[in-house]
VOVO-238394 format. One record per residue (C-alpha): residue number from 1; residue in three letters; x, y, z. Coordinates in steps of 0.5 Angstrom, whole numbers. Layout:
N
+-----+------+-------+-------+-------+
: seq : type :  east : north :    up :
+-----+------+-------+-------+-------+
: NUM :  Ala :     X :     Y :     Z :
...
+-----+------+-------+-------+-------+
***
This chain:
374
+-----+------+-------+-------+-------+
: seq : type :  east : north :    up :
+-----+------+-------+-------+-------+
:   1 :  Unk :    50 :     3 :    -6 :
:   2 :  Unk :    44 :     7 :    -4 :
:   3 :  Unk :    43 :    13 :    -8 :
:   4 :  Unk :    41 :    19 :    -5 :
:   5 :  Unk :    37 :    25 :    -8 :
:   6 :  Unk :    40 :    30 :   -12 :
:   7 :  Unk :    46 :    25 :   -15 :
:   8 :  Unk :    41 :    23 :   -22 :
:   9 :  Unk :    36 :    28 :   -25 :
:  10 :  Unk :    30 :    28 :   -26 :
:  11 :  Unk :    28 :    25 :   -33 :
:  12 :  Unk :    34 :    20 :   -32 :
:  13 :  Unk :    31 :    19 :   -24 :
:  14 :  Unk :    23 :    17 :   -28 :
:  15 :  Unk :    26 :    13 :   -33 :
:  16 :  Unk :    29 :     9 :   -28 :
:  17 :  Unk :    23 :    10 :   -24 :
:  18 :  Unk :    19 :     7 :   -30 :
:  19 :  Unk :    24 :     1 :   -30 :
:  20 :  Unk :    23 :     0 :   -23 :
:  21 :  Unk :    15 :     0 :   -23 :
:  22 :  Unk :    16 :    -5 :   -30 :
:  23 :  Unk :    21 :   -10 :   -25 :
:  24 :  Unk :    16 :   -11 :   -19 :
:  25 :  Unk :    10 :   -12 :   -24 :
:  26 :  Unk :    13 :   -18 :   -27 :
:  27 :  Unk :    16 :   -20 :   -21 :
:  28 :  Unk :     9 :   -20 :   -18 :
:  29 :  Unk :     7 :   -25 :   -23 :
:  30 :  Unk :    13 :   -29 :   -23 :
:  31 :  Unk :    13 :   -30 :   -16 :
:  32 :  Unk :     6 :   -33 :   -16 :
:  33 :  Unk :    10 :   -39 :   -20 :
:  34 :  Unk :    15 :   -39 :   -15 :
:  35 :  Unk :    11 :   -40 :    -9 :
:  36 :  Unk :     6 :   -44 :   -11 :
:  37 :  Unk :    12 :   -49 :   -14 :
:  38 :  Unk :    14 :   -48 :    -7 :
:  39 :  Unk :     8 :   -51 :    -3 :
:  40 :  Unk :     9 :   -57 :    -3 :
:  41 :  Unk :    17 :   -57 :    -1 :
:  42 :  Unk :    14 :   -54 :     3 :
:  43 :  Unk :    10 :   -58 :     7 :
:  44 :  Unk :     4 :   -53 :     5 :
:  45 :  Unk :     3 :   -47 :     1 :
:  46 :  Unk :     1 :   -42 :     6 :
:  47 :  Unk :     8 :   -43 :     9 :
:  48 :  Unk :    12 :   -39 :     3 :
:  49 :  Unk :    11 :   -33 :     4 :
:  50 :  Unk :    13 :   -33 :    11 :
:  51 :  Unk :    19 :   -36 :     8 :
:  52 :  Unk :    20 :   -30 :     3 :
:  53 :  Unk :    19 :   -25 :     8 :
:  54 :  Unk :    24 :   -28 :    12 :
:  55 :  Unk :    29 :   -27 :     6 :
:  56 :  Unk :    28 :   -20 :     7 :
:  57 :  Unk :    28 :   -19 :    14 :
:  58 :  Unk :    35 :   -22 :    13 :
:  59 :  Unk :    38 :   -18 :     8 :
:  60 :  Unk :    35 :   -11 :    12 :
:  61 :  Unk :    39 :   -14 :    18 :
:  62 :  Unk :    45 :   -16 :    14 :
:  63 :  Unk :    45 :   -10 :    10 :
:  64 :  Unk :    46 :    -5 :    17 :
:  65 :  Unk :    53 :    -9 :    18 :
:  66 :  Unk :    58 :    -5 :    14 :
:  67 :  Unk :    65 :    -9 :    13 :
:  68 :  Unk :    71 :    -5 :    12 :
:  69 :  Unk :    74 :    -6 :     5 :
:  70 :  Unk :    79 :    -1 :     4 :
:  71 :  Unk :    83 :     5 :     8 :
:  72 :  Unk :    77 :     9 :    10 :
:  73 :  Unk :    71 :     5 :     5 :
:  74 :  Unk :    67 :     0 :     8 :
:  75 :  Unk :    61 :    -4 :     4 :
:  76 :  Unk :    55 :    -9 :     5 :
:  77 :  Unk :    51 :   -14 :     3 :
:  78 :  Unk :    46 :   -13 :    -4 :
:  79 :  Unk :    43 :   -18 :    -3 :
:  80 :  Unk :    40 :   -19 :   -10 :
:  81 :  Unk :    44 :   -25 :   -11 :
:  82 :  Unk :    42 :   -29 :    -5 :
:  83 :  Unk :    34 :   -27 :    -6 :
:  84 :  Unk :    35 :   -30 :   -12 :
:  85 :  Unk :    38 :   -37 :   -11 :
:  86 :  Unk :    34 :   -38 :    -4 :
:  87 :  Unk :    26 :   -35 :    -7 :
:  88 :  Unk :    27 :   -35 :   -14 :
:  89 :  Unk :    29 :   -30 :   -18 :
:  90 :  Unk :    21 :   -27 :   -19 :
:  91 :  Unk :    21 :   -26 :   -11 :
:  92 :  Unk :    29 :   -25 :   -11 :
:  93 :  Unk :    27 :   -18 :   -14 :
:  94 :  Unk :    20 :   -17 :   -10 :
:  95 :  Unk :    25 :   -18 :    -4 :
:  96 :  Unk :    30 :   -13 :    -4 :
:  97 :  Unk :    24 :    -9 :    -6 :
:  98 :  Unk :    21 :    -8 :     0 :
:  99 :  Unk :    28 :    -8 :     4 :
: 100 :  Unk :    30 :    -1 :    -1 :
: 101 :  Unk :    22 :     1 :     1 :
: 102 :  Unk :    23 :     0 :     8 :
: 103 :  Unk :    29 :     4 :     8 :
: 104 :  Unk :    28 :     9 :     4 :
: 105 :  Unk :    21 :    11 :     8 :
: 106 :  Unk :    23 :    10 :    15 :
: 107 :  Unk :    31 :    11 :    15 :
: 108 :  Unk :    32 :    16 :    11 :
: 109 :  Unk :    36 :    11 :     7 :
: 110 :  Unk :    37 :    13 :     0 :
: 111 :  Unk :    34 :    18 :    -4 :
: 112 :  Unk :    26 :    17 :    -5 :
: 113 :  Unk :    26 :    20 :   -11 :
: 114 :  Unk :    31 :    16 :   -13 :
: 115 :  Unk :    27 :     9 :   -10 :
: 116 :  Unk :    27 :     8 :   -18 :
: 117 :  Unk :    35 :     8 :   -19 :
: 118 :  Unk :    36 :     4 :   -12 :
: 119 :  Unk :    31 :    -1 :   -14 :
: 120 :  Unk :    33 :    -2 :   -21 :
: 121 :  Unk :    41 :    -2 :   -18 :
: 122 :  Unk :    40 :    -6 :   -13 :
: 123 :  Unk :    34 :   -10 :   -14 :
: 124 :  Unk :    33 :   -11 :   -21 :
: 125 :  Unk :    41 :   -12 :   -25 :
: 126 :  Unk :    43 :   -16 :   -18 :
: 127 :  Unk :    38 :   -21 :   -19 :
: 128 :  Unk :    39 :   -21 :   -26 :
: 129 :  Unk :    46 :   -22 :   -27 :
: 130 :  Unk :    47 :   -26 :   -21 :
: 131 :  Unk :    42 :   -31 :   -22 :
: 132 :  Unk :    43 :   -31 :   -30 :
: 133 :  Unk :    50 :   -34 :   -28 :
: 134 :  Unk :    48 :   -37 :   -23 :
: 135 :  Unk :    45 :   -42 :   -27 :
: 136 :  Unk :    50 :   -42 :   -33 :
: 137 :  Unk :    56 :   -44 :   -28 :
: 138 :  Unk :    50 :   -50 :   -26 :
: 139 :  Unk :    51 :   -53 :   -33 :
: 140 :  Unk :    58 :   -54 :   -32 :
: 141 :  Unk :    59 :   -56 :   -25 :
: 142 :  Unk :    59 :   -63 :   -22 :
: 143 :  Unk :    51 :   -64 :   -19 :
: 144 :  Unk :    53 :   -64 :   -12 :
: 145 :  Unk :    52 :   -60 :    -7 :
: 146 :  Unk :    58 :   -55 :    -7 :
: 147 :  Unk :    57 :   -54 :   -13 :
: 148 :  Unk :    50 :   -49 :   -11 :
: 149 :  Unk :    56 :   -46 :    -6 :
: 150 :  Unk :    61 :   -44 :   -11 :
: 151 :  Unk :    56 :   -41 :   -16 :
: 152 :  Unk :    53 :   -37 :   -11 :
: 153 :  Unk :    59 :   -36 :    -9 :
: 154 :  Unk :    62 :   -33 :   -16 :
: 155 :  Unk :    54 :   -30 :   -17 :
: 156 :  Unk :    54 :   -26 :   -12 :
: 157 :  Unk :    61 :   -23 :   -13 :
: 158 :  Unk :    60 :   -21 :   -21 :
: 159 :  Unk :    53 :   -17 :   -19 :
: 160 :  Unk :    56 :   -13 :   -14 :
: 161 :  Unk :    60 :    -9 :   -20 :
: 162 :  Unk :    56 :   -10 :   -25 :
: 163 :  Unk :    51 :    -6 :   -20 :
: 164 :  Unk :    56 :    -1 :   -20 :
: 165 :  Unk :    57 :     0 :   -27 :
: 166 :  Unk :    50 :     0 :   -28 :
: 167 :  Unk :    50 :     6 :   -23 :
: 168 :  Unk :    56 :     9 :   -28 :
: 169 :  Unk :    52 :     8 :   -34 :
: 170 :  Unk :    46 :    13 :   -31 :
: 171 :  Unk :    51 :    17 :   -28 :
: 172 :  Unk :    53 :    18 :   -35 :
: 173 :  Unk :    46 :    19 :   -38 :
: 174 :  Unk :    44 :    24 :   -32 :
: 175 :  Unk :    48 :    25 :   -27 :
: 176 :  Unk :    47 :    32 :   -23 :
: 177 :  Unk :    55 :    34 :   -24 :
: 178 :  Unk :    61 :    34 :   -28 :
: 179 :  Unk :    65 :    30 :   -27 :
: 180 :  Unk :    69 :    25 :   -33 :
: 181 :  Unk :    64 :    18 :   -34 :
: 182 :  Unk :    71 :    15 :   -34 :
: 183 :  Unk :    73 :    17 :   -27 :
: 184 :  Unk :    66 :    14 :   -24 :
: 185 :  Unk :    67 :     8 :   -28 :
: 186 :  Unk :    74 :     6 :   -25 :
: 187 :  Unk :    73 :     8 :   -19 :
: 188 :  Unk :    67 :     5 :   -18 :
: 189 :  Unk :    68 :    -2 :   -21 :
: 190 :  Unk :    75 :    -2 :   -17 :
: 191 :  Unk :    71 :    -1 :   -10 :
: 192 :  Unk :    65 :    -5 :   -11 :
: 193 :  Unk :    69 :   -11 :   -13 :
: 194 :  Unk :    73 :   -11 :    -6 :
: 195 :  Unk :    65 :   -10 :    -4 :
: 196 :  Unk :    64 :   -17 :    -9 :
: 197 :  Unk :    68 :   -21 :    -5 :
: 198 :  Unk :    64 :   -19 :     2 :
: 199 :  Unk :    58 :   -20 :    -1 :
: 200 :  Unk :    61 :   -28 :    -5 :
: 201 :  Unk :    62 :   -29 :     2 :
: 202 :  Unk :    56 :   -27 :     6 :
: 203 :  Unk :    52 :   -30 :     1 :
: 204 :  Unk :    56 :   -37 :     0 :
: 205 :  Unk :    56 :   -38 :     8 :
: 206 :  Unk :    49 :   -36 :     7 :
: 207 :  Unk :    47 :   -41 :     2 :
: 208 :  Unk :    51 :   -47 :     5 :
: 209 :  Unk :    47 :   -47 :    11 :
: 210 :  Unk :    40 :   -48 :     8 :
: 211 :  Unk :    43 :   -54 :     4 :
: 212 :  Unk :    46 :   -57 :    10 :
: 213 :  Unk :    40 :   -57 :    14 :
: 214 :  Unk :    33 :   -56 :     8 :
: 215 :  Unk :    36 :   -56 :     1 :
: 216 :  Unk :    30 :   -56 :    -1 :
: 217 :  Unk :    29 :   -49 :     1 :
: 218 :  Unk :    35 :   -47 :    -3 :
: 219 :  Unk :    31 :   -46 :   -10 :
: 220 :  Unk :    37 :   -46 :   -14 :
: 221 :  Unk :    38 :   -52 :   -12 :
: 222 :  Unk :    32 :   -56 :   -15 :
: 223 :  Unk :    32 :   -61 :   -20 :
: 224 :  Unk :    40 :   -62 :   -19 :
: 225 :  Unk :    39 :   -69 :   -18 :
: 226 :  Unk :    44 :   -73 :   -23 :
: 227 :  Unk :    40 :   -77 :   -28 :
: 228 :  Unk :    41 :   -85 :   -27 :
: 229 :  Unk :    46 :   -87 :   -32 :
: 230 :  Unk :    47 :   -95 :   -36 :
: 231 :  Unk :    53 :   -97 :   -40 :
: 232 :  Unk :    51 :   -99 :   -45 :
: 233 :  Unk :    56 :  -103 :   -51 :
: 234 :  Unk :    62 :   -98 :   -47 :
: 235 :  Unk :    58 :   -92 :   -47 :
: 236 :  Unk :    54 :   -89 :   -40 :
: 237 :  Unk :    47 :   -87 :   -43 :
: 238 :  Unk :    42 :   -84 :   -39 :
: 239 :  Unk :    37 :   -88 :   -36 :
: 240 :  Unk :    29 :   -88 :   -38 :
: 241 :  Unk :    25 :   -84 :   -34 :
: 242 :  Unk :    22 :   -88 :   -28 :
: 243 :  Unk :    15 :   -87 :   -27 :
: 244 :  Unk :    14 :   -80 :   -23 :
: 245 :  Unk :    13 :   -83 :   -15 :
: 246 :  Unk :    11 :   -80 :   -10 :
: 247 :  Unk :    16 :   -75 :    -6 :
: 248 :  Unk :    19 :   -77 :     0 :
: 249 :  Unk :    18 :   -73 :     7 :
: 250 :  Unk :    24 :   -67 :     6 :
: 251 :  Unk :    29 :   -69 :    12 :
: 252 :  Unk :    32 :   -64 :    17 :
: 253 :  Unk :    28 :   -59 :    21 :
: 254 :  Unk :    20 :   -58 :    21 :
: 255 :  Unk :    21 :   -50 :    16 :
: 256 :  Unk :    17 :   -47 :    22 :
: 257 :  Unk :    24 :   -48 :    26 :
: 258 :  Unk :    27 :   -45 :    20 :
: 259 :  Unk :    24 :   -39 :    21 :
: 260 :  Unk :    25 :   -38 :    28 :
: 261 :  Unk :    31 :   -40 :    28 :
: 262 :  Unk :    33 :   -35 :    21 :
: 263 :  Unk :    29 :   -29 :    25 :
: 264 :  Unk :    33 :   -29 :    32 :
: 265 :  Unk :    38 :   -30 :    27 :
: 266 :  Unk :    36 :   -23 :    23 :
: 267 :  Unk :    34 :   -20 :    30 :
: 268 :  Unk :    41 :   -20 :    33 :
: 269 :  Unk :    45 :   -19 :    27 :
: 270 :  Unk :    41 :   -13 :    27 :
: 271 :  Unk :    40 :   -11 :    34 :
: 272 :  Unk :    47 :   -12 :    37 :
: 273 :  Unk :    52 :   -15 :    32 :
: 274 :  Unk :    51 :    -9 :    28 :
: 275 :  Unk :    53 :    -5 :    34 :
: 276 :  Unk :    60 :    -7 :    31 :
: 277 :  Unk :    59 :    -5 :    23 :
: 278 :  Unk :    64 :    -1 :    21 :
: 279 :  Unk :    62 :     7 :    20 :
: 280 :  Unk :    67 :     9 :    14 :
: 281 :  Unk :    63 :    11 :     8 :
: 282 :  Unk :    60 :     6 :     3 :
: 283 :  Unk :    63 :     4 :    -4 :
: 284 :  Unk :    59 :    10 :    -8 :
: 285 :  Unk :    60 :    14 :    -2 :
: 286 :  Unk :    67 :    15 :    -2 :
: 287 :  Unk :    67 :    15 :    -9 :
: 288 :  Unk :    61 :    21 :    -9 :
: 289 :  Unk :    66 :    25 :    -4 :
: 290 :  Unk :    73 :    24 :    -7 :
: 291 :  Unk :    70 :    26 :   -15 :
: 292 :  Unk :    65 :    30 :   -13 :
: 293 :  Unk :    59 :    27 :   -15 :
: 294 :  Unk :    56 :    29 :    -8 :
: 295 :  Unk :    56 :    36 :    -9 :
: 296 :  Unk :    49 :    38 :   -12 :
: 297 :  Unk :    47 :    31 :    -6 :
: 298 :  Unk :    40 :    34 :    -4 :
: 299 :  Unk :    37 :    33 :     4 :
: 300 :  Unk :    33 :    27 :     4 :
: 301 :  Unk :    25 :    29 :     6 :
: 302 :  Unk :    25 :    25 :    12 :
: 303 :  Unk :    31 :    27 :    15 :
: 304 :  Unk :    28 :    29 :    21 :
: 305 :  Unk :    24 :    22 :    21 :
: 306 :  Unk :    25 :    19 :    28 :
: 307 :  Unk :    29 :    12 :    26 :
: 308 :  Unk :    33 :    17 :    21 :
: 309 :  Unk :    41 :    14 :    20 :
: 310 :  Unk :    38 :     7 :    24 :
: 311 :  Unk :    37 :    11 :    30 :
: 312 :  Unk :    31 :    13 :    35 :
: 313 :  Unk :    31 :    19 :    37 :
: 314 :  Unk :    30 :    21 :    44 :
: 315 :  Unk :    34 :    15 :    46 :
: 316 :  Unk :    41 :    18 :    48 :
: 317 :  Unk :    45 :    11 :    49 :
: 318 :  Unk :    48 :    10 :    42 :
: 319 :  Unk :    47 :     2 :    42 :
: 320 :  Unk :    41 :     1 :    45 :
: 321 :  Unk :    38 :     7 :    40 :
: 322 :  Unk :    41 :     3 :    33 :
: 323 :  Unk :    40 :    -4 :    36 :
: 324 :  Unk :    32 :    -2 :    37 :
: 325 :  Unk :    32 :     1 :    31 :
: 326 :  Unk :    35 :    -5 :    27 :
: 327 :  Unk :    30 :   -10 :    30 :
: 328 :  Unk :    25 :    -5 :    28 :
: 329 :  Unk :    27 :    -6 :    22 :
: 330 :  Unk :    27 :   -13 :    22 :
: 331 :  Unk :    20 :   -14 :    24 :
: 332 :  Unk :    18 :    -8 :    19 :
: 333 :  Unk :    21 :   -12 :    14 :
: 334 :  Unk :    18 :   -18 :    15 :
: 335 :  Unk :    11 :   -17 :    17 :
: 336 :  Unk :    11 :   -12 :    10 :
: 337 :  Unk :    15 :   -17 :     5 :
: 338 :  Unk :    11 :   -24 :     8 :
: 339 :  Unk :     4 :   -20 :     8 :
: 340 :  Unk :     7 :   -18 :     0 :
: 341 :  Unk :     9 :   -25 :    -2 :
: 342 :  Unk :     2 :   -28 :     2 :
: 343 :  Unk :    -2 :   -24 :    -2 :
: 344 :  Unk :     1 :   -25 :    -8 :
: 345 :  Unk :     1 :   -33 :    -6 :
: 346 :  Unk :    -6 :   -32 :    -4 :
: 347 :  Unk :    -9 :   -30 :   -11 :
: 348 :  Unk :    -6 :   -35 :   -14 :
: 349 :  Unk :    -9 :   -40 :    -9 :
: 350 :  Unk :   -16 :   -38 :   -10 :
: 351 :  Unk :   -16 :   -36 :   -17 :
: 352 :  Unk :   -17 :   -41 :   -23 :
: 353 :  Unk :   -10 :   -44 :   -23 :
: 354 :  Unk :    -9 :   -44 :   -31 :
: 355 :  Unk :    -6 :   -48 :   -35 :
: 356 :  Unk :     0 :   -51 :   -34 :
: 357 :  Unk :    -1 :   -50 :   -26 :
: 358 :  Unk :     0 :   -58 :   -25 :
: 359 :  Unk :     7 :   -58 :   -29 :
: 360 :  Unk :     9 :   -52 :   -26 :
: 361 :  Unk :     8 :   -55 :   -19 :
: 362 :  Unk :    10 :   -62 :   -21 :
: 363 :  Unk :    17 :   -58 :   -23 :
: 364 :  Unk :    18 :   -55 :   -16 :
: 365 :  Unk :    17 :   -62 :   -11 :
: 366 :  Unk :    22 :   -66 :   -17 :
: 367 :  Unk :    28 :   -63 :   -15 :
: 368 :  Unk :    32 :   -65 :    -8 :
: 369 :  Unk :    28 :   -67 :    -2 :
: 370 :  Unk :    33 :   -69 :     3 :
: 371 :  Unk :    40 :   -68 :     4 :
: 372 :  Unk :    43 :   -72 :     0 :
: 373 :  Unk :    40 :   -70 :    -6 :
: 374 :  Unk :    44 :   -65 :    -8 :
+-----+------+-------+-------+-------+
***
């Protein structure tokens, strides 16, 4: 759903640009929240950020692998949905921030004027509306682990076309053609929700196999741990609290084996696998080209960059060249997003901690610390 110059005018194209700005910065100041509340889970709080820049990482290798939906239309992972179970909703939006900087300036991948529109569509509407239903669903589900599952599962595939809509609504307010508002909607929902289901799917598995392995790297699934409960004349009552303790060692692989393991992960999804991804038209592609909302879909400025169209130019054989491109990418994306997330980590930790940081961090080692616990 990356939006190419040309599609949303000006005025609607700064206002969104505004909106973008306004995301990054409070996600600037949350994220600190979230990462120092990591730290100790962790093992260290140096360790967050390379962890949050791996998130990234990984959504730019999955996002290069387009699966098909429908005749002639094929879609991608977001990604807002599982930043924001994984890192926190804060860093979640910083996370697909940076995929859409990296691909808007070296890739030629959406439009630079319309970095506002792309980074409010994608990055900031997932997350709020993944995350927003994602903790609604926990509340009434049963506190185990499928139940994180399920729920990233349901998040994910309702902020795909809540995104779509959200692109219709600034279609609406400042599209560049003329083309009825209510043919953009029904088209637009009725492809992205197909898309929805690739993207439930990619984030469920996803989700799941962190749990299975550090569930105390989900940050979702934090503090899922059922109260102990007393029956008491007949009736189950919640225990009184216990006096905290200390939090014991998290099972499971030391998080430095995650990270590798999440990097060769991303580097052959985007240097092989995506070899393999289907080369119909996105989602709004198809439906820019069947309703004619292309038609004033201006070049981008860096058309002629060497990496344009996930490519390498000079190099003839097609699957070498996108497969470097890709792992250019990664590696781009991951140095970009864990040198944003340690600066950010970095003027929390030096700083003077404000009140409440105590409690803040307290809350974050509370939840699960082994794998049974969620």
């Amino acid at each position: 759903m990356h939006v190419p110059d040309g599609f949303i005018n000006a005025p609607v194209s700064a206002a969104t640009g505004v909106v973008a700005v306004a995301a990054v910065a409070v996600g600037l100041k949350g994220a600190r929240r979230e990462l120092a509340a990591s730290g100790p889970a962790l093992g260290g709080a140096e360790r967050t950020a390379p962890l949050a820049g791996l998130v990234a990482a990984f959504i730019f290798a999955v996002q290069m692998l387009n699966f098909p939906v429908a005749a002639g239309t094929s879609g991608h992972l977001l990604g807002g949905a599982l930043a924001a179970i994984l890192v926190g909703p804060y860093t979640g939006v910083l996370c697909v921030s940076v995929v859409l900087l990296m691909q808007g300036l070296l890739f030629a991948d959406g439009g630079l004027t319309a970095l506002g529109v792309n980074i409010t569509n994608m990055a900031l509407v997932t997350v709020v509306v993944a995350y927003a239903l994602f903790r609604a669903l926990l509340k009434v589900l049963p506190r185990r682990r499928s139940s994180v599952t399920a729920a990233s599962f349901v998040a994910a595939l309702v902020s795909v076309p809540a995104a779509a809509l959200a692109f219709t609504l600034m279609y609406w307010l400042g599209g560049t053609t003329e083309v009825p508002v209510g043919k953009v909607a029904t088209a637009m929902v009725g492809v992205h929700v197909l898309i929805g289901i690739g993207e439930a799917l990619i984030t469920a598995a996803t989700v799941s196999a962190v749990l299975a392995v550090r569930p105390d790297l989900v940050h979702g699934a934090r503090g899922l741990s059922a109260p102990l409960k007393l029956r008491v004349g007949g009736e189950l009552v919640d225990a009184p609290a216990a006096a905290p303790a200390p939090a014991p060692a998290a099972s499971g692989p030391h998080p430095r084996k995650v990270w590798i393991g999440g990097l060769i992960a991303s580097l052959l999804l985007a240097g092989f696998v995506s070899f393999y991804a289907s080369a119909n038209p996105d989602g709004l592609e198809k439906v820019a080209s069947d309703k004619g909302i292309d038609k004033k879909a201006e070049e981008h400025d860096i058309a002629d960059s060497p990496l344009a169209d996930y490519g390498v130019s000079g190099i003839d054989n097609t699957r070498l060249a996108g497969g470097l491109a890709g792992v250019i990418g990664v590696g781009g994306t991951i140095l970009l997003g864990s040198g944003v997330f340690w600066a950010v980590r970095r003027r929390r930790t030096t700083g003077t901690p404000p009140a409440g940081t105590a409690s803040a961090t307290a809350a974050g080692t509370s939840g699960p610390t082994d794998r049974e616990a969620v």
